[in-house]
N, C-alpha and C positions, 0 to 999 in steps of 0.2 A: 504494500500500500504506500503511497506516496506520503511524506512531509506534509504535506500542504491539506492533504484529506485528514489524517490526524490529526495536525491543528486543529480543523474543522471540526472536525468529533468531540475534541478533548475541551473544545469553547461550546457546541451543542451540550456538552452531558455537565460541566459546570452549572452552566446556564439553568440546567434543568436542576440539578441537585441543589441550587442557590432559590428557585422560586417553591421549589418542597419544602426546604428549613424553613423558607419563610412562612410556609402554610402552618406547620406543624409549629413553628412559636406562636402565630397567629390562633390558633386552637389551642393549647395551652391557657393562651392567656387566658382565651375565654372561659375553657374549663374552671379558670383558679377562682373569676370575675366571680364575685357572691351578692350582686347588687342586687338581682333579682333572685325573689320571690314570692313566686304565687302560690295564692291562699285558696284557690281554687284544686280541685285532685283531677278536674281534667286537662289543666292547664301546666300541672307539675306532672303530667303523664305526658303529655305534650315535649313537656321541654327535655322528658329524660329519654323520649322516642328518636328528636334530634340530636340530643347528646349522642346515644347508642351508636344513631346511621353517620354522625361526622366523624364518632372515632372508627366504625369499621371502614371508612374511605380510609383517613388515614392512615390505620394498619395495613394498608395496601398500599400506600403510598411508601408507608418506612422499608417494605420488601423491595418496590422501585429505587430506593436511595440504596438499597445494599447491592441490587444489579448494578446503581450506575458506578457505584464506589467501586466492585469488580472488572467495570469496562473500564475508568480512569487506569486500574491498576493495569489492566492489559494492556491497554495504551503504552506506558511507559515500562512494562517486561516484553512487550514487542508481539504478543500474540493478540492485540485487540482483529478483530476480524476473520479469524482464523475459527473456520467447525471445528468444535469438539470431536465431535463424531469420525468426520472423513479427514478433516485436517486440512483441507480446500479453503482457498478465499473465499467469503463471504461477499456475495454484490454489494456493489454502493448504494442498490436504487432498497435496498434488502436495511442494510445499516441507516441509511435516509431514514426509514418508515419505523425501526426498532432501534434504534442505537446500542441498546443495552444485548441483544439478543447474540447467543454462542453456538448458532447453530446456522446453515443455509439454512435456503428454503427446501432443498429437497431431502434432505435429513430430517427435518422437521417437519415434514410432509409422513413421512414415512414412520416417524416416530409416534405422531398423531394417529397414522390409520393403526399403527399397532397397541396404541392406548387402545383406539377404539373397539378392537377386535379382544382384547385382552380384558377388558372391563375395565371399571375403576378401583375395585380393590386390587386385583394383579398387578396393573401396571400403577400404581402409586408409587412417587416421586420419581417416577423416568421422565423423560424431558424435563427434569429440573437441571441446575448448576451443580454439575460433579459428577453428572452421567461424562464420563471417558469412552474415547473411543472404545476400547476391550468391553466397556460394558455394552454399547453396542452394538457392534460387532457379536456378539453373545445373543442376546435378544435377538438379534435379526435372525442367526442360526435359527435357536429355536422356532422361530415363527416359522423359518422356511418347511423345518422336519414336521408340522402339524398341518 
């Protein structure tokens, strides 16, 4: 991958892990805020409905800030774009649309139909961060022999 596309990545996924801290202090604060309350029970059912659904955004967002902390890191040990899986460049137009993502698209094409075909208890946590290629490599065997 070029200089110049790195740069690019490593200013896109700042960018993006600098407007997360800032959601995530920005929620914070609000959690801490104790100005409000209601003396109403549908109105304190209310507010702790929206409390629940901004922290489970959130905690989706803090897994997003550990991808991108991961892609930084690749960035600078020199494997950012690189499939886990095959060990292939990763497209640009692929990196554009996911930044954070360790896999191509046909890897993870492929890993997808074998979720699917495998259920969701089987195939739990494959296509996460730490599936290696051997692991793989391995699955994909299997799938072939069934």
């Amino acid at each position: 991958m070029k200089q110049e596309d790195l740069l690019h990545f490593r200013s896109l996924l700042h960018n993006q892990l600098n407007e997360l801290l800032h959601k995530a202090d920005n929620t914070l604060a609000d959690l801490i805020d104790t100005s409000e309350h209601p003396t109403e029970m549908i109105d304190l059912a209310h507010m702790e409905m929206n409390r629940g659904f901004t922290l489970r955004i959130r905690e989706r967002e803090m897994r997003l800030i550990e991808k991108i902390i991961i892609a930084l890191e690749n960035i600078e040990n020199g494997s950012f774009g690189i499939c886990e899986a095959c060990g292939e460049e990763i497209a640009l137009q692929r990196l554009e649309a996911r930044p954070v993502t360790t896999y191509c698209i046909a890897c993870k094409k492929e890993m997808e139909a074998l979720e699917q075909s495998r259920g969701p208890q089987r195939a739990s946590g494959f296509g996460m961060p730490g599936v290696r290629r051997a692991d793989y490599s391995a699955l994909r065997a299997q799938s072939e022999e069934n």
